[in-house]
Every structure is written in C-alpha cells, then in structure tokens.
C-alpha beads as a LAMMPS data file, in Angstrom:
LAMMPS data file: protein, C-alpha beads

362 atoms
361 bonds

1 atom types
1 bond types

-500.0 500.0 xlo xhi
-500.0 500.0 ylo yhi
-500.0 500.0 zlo zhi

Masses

1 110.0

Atoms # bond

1 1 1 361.541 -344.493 2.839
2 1 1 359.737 -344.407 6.107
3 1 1 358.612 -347.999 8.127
4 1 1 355.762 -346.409 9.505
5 1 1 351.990 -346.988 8.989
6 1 1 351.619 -343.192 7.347
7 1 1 354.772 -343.682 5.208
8 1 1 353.712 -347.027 3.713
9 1 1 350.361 -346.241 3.032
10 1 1 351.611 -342.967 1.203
11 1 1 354.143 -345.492 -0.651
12 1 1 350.865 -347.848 -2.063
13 1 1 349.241 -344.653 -2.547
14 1 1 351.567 -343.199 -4.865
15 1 1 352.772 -345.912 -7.057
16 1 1 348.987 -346.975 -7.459
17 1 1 348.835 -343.081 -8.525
18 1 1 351.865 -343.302 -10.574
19 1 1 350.574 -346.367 -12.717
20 1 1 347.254 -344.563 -13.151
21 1 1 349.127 -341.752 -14.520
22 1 1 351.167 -344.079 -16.951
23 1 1 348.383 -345.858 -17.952
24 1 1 346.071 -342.912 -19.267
25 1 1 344.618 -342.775 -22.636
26 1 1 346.426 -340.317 -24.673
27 1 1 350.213 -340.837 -23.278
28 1 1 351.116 -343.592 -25.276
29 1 1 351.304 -342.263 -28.812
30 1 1 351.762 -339.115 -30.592
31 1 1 350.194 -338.547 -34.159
32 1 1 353.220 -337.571 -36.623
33 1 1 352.530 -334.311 -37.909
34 1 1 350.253 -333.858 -40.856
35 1 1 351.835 -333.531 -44.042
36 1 1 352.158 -330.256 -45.365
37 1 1 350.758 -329.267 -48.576
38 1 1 352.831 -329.271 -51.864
39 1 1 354.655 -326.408 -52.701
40 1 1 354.310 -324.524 -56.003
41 1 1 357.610 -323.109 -56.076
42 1 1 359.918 -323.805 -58.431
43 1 1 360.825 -327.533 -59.748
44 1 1 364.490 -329.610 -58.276
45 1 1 366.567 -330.638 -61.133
46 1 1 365.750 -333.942 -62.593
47 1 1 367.180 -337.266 -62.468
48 1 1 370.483 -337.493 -60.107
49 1 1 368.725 -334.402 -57.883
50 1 1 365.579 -336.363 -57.443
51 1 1 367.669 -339.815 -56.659
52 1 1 369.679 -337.999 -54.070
53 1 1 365.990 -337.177 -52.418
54 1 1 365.302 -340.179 -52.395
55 1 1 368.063 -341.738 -50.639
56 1 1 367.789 -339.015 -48.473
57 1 1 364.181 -339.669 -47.808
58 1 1 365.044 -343.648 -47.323
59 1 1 367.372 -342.272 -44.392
60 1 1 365.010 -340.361 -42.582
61 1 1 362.592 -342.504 -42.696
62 1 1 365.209 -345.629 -41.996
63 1 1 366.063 -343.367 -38.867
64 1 1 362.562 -342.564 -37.327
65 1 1 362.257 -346.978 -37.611
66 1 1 364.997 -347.339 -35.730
67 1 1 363.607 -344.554 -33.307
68 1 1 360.602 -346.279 -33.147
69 1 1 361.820 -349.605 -32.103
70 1 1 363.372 -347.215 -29.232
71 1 1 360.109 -345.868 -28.626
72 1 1 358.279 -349.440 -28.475
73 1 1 360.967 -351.209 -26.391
74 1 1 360.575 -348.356 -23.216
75 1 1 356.446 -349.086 -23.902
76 1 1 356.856 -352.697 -23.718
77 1 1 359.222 -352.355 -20.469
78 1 1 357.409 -349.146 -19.092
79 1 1 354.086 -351.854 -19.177
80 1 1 356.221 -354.681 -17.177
81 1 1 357.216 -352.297 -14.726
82 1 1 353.993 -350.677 -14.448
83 1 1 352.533 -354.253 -13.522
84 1 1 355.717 -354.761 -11.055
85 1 1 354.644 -351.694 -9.314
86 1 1 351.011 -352.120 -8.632
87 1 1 351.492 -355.773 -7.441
88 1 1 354.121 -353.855 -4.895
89 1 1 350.915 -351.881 -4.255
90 1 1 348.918 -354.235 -3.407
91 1 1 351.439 -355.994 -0.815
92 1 1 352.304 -352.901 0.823
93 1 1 347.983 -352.732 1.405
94 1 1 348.134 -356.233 2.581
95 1 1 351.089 -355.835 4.885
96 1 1 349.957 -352.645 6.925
97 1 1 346.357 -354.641 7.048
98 1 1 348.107 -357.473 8.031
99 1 1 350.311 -355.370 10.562
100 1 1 347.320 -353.703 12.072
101 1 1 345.970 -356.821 12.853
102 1 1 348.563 -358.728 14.888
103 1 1 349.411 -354.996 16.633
104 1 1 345.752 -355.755 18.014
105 1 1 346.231 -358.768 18.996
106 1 1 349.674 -357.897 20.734
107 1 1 347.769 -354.886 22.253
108 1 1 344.822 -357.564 23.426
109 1 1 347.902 -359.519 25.000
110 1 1 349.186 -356.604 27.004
111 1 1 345.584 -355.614 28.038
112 1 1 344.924 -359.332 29.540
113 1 1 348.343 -358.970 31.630
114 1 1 347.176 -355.467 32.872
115 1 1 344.197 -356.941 33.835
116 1 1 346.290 -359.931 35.698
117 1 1 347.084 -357.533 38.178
118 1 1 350.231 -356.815 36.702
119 1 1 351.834 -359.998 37.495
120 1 1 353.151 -361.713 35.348
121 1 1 351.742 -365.741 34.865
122 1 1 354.658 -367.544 36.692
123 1 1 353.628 -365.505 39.650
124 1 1 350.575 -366.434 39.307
125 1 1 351.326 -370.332 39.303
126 1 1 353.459 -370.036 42.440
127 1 1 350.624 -368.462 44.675
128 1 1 348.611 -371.533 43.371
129 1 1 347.670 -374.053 46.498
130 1 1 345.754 -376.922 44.162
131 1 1 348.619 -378.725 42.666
132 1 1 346.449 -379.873 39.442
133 1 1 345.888 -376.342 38.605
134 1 1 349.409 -375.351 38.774
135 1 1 350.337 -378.104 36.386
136 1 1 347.734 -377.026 33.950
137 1 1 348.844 -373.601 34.453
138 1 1 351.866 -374.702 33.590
139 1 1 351.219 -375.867 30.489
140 1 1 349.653 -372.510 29.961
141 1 1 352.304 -370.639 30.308
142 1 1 354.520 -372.266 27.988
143 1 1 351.959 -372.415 24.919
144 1 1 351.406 -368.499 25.959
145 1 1 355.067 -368.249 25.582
146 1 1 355.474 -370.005 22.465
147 1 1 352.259 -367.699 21.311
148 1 1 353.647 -364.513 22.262
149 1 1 357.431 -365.347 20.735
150 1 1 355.451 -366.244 17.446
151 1 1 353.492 -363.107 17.432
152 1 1 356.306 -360.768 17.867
153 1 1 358.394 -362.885 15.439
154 1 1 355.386 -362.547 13.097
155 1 1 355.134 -358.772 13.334
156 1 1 359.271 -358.594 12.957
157 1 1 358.684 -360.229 9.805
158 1 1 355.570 -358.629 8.447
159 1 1 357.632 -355.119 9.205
160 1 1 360.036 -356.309 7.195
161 1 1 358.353 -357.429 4.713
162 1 1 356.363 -354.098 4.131
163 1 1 360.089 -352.064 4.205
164 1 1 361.060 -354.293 1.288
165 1 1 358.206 -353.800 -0.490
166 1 1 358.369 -350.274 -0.149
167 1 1 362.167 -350.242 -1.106
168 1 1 361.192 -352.097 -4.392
169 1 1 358.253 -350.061 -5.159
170 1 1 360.744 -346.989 -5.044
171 1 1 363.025 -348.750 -7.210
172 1 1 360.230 -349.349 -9.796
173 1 1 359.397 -346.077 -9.574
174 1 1 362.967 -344.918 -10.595
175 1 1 362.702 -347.526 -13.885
176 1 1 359.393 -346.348 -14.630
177 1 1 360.839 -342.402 -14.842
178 1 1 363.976 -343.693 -16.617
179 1 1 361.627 -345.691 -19.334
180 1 1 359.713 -342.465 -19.933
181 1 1 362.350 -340.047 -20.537
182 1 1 363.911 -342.959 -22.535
183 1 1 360.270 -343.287 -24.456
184 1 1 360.083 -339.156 -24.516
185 1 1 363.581 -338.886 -26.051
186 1 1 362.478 -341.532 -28.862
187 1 1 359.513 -339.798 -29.958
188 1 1 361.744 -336.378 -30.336
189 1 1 363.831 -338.527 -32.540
190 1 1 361.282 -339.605 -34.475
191 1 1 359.152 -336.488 -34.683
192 1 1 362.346 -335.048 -35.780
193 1 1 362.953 -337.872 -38.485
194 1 1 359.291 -337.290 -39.944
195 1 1 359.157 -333.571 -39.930
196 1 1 362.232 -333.489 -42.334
197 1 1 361.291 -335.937 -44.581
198 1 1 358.011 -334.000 -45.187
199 1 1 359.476 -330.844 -45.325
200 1 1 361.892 -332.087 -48.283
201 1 1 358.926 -333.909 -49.789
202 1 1 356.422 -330.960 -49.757
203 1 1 359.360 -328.894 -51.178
204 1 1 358.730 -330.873 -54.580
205 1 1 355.853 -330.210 -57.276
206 1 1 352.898 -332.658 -58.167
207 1 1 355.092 -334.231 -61.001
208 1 1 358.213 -334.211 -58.944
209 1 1 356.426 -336.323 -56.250
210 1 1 355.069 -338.949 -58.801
211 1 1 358.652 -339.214 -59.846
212 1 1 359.484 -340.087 -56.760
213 1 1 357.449 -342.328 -55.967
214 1 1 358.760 -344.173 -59.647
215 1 1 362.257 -343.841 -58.451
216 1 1 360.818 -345.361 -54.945
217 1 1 359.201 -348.268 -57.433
218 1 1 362.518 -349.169 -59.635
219 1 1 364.904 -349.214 -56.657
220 1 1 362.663 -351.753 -54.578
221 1 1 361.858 -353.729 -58.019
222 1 1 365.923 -353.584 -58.977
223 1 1 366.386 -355.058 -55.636
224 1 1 363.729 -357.711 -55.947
225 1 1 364.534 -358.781 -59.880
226 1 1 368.102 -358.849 -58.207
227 1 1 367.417 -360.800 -55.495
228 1 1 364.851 -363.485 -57.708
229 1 1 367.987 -363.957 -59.767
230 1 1 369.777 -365.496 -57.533
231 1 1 367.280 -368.306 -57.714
232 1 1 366.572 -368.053 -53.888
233 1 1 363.058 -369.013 -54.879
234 1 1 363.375 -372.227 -56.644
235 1 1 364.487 -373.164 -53.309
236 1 1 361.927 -371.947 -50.645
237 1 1 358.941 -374.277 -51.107
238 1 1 357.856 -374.105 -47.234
239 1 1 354.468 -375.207 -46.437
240 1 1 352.781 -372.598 -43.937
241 1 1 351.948 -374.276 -40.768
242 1 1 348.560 -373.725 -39.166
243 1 1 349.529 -370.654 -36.305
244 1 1 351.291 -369.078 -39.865
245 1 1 348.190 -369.536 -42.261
246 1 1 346.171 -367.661 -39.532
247 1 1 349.519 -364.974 -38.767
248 1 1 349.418 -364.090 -42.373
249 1 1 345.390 -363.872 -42.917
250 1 1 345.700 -361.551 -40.660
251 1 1 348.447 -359.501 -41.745
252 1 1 347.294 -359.470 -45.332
253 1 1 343.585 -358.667 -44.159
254 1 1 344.997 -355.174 -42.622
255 1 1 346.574 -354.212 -46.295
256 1 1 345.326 -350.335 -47.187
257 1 1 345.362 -349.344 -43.811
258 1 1 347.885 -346.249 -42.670
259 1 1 350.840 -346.409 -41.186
260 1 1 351.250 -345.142 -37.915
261 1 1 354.396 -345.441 -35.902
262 1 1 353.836 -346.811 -32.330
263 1 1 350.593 -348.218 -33.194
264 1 1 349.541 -351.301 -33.239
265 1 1 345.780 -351.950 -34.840
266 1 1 343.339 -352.298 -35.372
267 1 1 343.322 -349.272 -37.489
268 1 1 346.959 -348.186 -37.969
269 1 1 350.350 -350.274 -37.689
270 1 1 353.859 -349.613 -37.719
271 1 1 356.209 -352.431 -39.196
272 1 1 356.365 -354.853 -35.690
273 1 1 353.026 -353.728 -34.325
274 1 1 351.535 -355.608 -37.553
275 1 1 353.902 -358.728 -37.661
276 1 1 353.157 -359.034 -33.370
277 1 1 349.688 -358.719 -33.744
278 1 1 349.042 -361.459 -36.675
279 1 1 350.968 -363.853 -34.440
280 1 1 349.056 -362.942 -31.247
281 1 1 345.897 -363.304 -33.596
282 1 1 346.912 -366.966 -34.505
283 1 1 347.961 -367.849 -30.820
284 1 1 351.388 -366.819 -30.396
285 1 1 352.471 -364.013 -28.324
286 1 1 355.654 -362.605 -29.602
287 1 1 358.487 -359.768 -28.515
288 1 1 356.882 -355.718 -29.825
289 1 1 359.902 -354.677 -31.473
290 1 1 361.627 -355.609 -34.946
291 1 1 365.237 -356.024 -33.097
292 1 1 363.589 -358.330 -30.167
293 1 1 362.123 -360.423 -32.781
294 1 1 365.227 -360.627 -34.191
295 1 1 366.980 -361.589 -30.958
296 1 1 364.444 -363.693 -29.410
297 1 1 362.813 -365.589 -32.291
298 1 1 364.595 -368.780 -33.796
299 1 1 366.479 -367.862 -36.753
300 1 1 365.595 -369.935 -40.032
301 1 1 367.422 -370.053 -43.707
302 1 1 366.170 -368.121 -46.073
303 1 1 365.802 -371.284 -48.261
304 1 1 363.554 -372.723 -46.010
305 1 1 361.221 -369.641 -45.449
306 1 1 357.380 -370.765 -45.259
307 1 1 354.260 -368.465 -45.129
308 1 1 354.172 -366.830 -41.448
309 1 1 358.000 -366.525 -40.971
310 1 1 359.153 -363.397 -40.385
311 1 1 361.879 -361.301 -42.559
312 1 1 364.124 -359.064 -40.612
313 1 1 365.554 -355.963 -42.628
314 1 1 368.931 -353.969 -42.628
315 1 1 372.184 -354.419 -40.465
316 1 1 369.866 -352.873 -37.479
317 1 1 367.157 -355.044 -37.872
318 1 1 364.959 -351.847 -37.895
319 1 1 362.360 -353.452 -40.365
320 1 1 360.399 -356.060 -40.380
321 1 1 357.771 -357.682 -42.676
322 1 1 355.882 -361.399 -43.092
323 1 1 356.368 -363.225 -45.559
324 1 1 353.494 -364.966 -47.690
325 1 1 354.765 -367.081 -50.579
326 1 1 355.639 -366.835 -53.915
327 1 1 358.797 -364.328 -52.925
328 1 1 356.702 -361.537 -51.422
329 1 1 355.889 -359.950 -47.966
330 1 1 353.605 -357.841 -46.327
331 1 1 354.174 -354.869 -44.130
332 1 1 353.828 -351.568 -43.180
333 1 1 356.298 -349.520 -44.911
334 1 1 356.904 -346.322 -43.481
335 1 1 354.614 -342.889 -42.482
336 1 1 352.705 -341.702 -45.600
337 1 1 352.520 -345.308 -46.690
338 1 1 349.936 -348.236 -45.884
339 1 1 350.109 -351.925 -45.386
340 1 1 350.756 -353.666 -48.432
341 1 1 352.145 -356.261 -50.029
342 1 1 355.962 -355.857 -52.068
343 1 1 358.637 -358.041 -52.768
344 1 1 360.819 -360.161 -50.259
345 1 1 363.873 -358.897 -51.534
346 1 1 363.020 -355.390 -52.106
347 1 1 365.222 -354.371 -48.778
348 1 1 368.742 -355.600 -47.948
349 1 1 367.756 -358.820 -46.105
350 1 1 369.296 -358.969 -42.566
351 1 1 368.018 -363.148 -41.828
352 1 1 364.395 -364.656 -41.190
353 1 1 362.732 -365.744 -37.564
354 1 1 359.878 -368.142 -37.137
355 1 1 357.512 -367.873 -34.529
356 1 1 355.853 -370.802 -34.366
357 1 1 356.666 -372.745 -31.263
358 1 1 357.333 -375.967 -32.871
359 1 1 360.513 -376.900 -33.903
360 1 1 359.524 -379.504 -36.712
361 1 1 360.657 -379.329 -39.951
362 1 1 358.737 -377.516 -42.839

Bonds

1 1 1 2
2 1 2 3
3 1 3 4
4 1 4 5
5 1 5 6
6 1 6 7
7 1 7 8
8 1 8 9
9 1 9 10
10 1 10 11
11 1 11 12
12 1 12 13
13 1 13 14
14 1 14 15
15 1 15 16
16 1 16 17
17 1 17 18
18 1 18 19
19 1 19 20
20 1 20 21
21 1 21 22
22 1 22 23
23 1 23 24
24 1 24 25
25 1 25 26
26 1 26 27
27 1 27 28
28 1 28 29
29 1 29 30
30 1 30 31
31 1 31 32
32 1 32 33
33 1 33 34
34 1 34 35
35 1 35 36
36 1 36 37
37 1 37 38
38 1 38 39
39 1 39 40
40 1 40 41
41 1 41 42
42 1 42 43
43 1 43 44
44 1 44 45
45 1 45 46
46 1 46 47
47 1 47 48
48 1 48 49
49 1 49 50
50 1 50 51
51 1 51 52
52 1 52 53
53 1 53 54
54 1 54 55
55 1 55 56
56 1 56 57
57 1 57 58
58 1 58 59
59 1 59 60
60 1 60 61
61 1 61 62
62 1 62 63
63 1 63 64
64 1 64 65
65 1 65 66
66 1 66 67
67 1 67 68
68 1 68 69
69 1 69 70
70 1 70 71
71 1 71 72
72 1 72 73
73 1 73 74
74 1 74 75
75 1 75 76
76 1 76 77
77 1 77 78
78 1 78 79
79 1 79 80
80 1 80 81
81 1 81 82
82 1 82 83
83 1 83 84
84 1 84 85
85 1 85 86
86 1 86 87
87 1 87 88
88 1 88 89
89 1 89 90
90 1 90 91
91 1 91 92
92 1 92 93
93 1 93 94
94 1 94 95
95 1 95 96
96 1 96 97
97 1 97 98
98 1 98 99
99 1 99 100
100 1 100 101
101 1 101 102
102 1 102 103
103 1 103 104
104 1 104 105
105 1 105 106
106 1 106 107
107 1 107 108
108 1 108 109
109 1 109 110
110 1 110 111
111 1 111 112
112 1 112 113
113 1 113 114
114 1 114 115
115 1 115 116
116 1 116 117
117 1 117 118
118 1 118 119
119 1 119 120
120 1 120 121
121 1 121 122
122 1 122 123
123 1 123 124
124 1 124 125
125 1 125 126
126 1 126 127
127 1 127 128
128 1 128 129
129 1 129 130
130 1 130 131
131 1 131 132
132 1 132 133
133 1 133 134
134 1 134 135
135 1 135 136
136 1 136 137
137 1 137 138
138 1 138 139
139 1 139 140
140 1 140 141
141 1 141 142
142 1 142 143
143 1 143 144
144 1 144 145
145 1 145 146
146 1 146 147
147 1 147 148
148 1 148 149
149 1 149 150
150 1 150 151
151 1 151 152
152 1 152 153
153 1 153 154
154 1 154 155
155 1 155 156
156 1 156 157
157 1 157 158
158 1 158 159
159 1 159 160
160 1 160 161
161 1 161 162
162 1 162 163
163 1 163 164
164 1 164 165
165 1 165 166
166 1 166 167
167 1 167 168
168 1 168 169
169 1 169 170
170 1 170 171
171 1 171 172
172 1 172 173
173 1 173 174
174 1 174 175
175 1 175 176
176 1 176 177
177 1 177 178
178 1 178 179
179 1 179 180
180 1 180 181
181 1 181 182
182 1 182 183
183 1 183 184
184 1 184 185
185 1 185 186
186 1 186 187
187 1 187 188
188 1 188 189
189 1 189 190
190 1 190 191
191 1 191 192
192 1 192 193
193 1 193 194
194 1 194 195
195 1 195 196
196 1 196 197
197 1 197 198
198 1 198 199
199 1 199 200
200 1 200 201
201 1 201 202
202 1 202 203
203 1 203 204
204 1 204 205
205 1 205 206
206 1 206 207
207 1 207 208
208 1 208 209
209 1 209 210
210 1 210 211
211 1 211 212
212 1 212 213
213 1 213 214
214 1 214 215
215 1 215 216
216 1 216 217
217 1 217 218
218 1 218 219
219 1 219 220
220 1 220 221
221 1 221 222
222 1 222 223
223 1 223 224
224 1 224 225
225 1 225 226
226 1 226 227
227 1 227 228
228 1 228 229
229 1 229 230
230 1 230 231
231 1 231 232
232 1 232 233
233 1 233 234
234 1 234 235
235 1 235 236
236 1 236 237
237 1 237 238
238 1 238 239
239 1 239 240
240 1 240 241
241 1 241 242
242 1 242 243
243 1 243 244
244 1 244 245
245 1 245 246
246 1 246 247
247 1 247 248
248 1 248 249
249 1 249 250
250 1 250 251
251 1 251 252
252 1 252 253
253 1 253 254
254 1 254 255
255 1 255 256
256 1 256 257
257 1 257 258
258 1 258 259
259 1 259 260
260 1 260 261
261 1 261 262
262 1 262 263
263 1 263 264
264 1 264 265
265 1 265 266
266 1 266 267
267 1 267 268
268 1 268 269
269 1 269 270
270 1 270 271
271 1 271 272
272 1 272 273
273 1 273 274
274 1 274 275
275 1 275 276
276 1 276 277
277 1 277 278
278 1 278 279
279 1 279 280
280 1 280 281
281 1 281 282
282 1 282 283
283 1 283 284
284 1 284 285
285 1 285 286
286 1 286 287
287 1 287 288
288 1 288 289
289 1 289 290
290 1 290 291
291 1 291 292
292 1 292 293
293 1 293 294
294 1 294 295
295 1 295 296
296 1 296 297
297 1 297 298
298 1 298 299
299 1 299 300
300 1 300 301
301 1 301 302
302 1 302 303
303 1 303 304
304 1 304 305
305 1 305 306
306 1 306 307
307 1 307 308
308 1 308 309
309 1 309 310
310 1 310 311
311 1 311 312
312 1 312 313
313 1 313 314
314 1 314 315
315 1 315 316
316 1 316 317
317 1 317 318
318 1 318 319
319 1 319 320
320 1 320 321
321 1 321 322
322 1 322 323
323 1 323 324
324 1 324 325
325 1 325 326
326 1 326 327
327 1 327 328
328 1 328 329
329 1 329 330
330 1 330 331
331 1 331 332
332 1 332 333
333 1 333 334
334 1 334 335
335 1 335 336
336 1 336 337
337 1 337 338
338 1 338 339
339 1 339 340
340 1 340 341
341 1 341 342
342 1 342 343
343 1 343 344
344 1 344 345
345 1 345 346
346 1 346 347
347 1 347 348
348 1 348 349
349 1 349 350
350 1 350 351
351 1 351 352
352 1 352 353
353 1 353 354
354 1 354 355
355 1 355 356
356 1 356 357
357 1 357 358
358 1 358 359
359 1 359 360
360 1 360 361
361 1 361 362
C-alpha cells in the first residue's frame, strides 16, 4: 500500500466506501421464498409415509438453524469489523491532516534559513561582535536544534503511523470480504434448506398437511409428557430475577409474530434474534447466535432453571428458546411458524445459560 499523501487518502476513501457499501439497507437479509401453494395431486400413503416427512422436514429445517447461526455469526463479526475499519478511516484522515501540518511547518523552517542568507545559525553566532548576543544566540540555537530534531522525529512517527493504519485498514478489508462470502455461502445453505422443505410440504394435500402438523403436535407432546416424567419439575422452583421478569415480558409479548430467519424484531424473529433481544430489552446485552450463547453464557442445572434463563437445544446447540415457568418456553420455532409458547422438553435438551450478570443464587 502506498505511504504517500494520494495513496492514503485513497486508503480512508475506500474503506469509508467499503463500510457504506456493507452497511446498506437491503444487504443484510434475504426473505425465504414464499411458500408454494398446495398441490392437488394425488395423496402420500398414510401413517409411516407421513412420519418419515416429518422427520425429514425436522432435518431441513434443523439444517437451515444451524445455517443460520452461520449466517448471524459473519453479521455479528462483519459489524465489528465494519466499526474496526472506519475508526482506521478516520486515523488515516487525521494522520495526513496531521502530516500536512508539520510538512508546513518544516517547509516554514527551511524558508527562514533561505532567508538567513543561507548560512546556517552557528555562522551566524561567530560573525557576532556583542558578546551578550552571541550567548543568547546561543541558547537559540540549541532550543532550534532540539525543535527541529523533534519535528522531524514527529513527522517520522506520524508517517509511520499513517502506513500502519493503512496496513490494518487493508487487513480489515480482507476480513470484511472473507465474512461476506462466509455470510453469502450461509444464506445458500439456508435458502437451500427452506426451498426443500416447502417443496415436500406443498407436495401434500389439505388433509395431509393437518396431519402433519398432528404428527408435529404428538412428537413434541411425547417428548414433553416424557420429559415431565422424570419429575424435573418438582425440582425447578427458580424465582425470576428482575433483568429475567422484563427478558421474558418481552419475549412472550412478541408471541404470533412470523418467523423470519436472520431477523431480529420488531416484527419477525428467528430463534436467538428473540432470546438476544428480550435480554437487551431488560438491560443485558448478550452474544446473536444460539451456539455463542451457549459458549459464552454461564451454564446453570436444569433443576435450578428460573424464568429468563435460557434453554439451549440439540448436540449443536442450533436452537434456542426462554424459558418462563411452569415447564414451558417460548421461541420462534422455525420458517412457516410464529413465536409461541411449547413445552421445555419438547426438543432434546442440550443444557441451560443464564444471562443475568449476577452470580447469586436463585
């Protein structure tokens, strides 16, 4: 990368332009594509056909989660990097003003000793005939010394300073292209994901669908009758504290609104953009994604869940919902679906977080 004036401008000038790009409306999300209409052909086979459909379905959608998380994680670093990048920016503007500046002054310098005849001041002292003079010349002379070693020590440093900048800015850059293919390569995946669910799903007829959706029903209530008989909940009796009374007022306030993968409010969610955005609502910034709350968050035992916590889902942690008492949860399931509330142990539990930033007891 070039040291001179043009080069670093052009430097601020393009990562400023870069972020811009980044930041537009519009690049962030892509709307999954509409669901086609139900076909009228002719009916699947009942019972073990329609289960295998649905475990089928439970897969694809399972895998355009885990795609999402993907997707969210290169956002949430894209955004970092995009913030690295314009502070860069804004150095690299301050350094070449900066630069201009003592340049002047070294030109001012040069222009005074021109203007000396040439000579340069020690001369000048020794031609002296009033003794007094010479000593304050003297004196002179060194502080111009010590002025003009500190101004071309400063502009050493201030060129350096703008080459690093400039070096760092380019190294941005290179993240910020690497997080969007990374973020471009997610959505394919989950585009992908989505498409063939619906296309299996608009292969069924009207009564097919509704059986589904009862086959959807018994499996997450076999899980949850399963999962109350262990007698998990005579055990969890956690009080919410205050940060998760307000987390979950405003989780269960967005129930009936669509699912949307990427999004996060205030008219669509996917699974994490609802849990992080209760918990930023009740004071508490936490990590985007469903496997960063996992990894980041403490980690609490199931039998001492409270209102607020958090419930991570499968090995992958690709699913996450909040939980609210009495052995339920709200979340946003999947595309198709809306926020709503089901049971806690209607997924394969992978372990519970807790955001609040106190570590007191329940």
């Amino acid at each position: 990368m070039g040291t001179g004036k043009r080069g670093l401008i052009a430097t601020a000038v393009a990562v400023v332009c870069a972020v811009t790009v980044l930041a537009a409306p519009g690049t962030a999300f892509a709307n999954p594509t509409p669901s086609p209409t139900p076909s009228a052909g002719p009916a699947l086979a009942a019972g073990k056909d329609l289960e295998a459909v649905r475990e089928k379905l439970d897969k694809l959608y399972r895998a355009a989660g885990r795609a999402t998380d993907e997707y969210n994680a290169a956002e949430e670093k894209a955004d970092k990097q995009s913030a690295e990048v314009v502070e860069l920016a804004k150095k690299i503007v301050k350094g070449q003003e900066k630069l201009r500046k003592l340049k002047a002054r070294a030109g001012a310098a040069a222009a005074a000793q021109y203007r000396g005849g040439g000579l340069p001041p020690e001369a000048h002292l020794v031609l002296s005939d009033d003794p007094q003079d010479f000593l304050d010349g003297a004196g002179r002379v060194r502080e111009g010394h010590h002025a003009t070693k500190g101004l071309l020590g400063e502009l050493t440093r201030t060129q350096e300073d703008l080459e690093q900048y400039a070096k760092d800015a380019s190294a941005q850059w290179k993240k910020l292209e690497a997080g969007r293919k990374a973020k471009a390569a997610a959505q394919k995946k989950i585009e992908k994901q989505i498409a063939q669910a619906e296309k299996l799903e608009s292969a069924l007829r009207k009564e097919e669908q509704e059986r589904l959706a009862e086959l959807e029903k018994e499996a997450a209530n076999k899980a949850q009758t399963a999962w109350l008989d262990s007698g998990i909940l005579d055990e969890i009796d956690g009080k919410a504290s205050e940060q998760g009374k307000k987390a979950v007022q405003y989780a269960t306030a967005q129930i009936g609104k669509p699912y949307q993968w990427g999004a996060e409010g205030p008219t669509t969610y996917d699974c994490s953009g609802l849990t992080s955005q209760a918990w930023i609502s009740a004071g508490r910034g936490i990590p985007r994604t469903s496997q960063e709350q996992w990894k980041r968050l403490r980690h609490i035992d199931i039998q001492d869940m409270r209102p607020g916590d958090l419930i991570i889902y499968f090995g992958d942690a690709s699913h996450v919902a909040m939980y609210i008492g009495d052995g339920a949860m709200v979340h946003a399931p999947r595309p198709g679906r809306t926020v709503t509330i089901a049971g806690a142990g209607s997924m394969p539990i992978l372990g519970v977080v807790r955001p609040d930033a106190a570590t007191g007891a329940n």
